[in-house]
Phi, psi and omega in degrees: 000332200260333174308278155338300205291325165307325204255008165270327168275347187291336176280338169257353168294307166298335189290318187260010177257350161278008174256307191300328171277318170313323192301304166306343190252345191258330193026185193295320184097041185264176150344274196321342186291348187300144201258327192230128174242128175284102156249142180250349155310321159312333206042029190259162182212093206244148180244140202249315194303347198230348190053055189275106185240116177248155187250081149202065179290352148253016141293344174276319180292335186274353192134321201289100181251025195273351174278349180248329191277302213294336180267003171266330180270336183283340211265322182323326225247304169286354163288296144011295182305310187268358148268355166295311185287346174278000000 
């Protein structure tokens, strides 16, 4: 019986320390959260993690996407860096 109940918190100890990191990786979905806005009247492409804004969105729509990966991968790298120095 003490066997079970152990291994019942133990179970419930990991469902919530993995609900908690999902949570975390998932956020709310509100608004403020958004990582990218497509506007096309604009013909814009703006990415809010890097505050990236490009105007030629329907090159972005065809596939090219190397004008959006390549300042996402400097900025990734920079963080990295400065958190290796920290």
């Amino acid at each position: 019986m003490l066997r079970s109940r152990l291994l019942e918190r133990r179970i419930a100890e990991e469902n919530a320390k993995y609900a908690a990191v999902r949570k975390t990786q998932v956020g709310t979905g509100e608004r403020n959260e958004r990582i990218r806005t497509y506007n096309f009247p604009q013909n814009r492409v703006t990415d809010h993690r890097i505050e990236l804004t490009l105007y030629n969105l329907p090159m972005v729509m065809e596939g090219h996407l190397d004008p959006v990966i390549e300042p996402l991968m400097a900025h990734d790298l920079e963080e990295k860096l400065a958190a290796l120095k920290a």
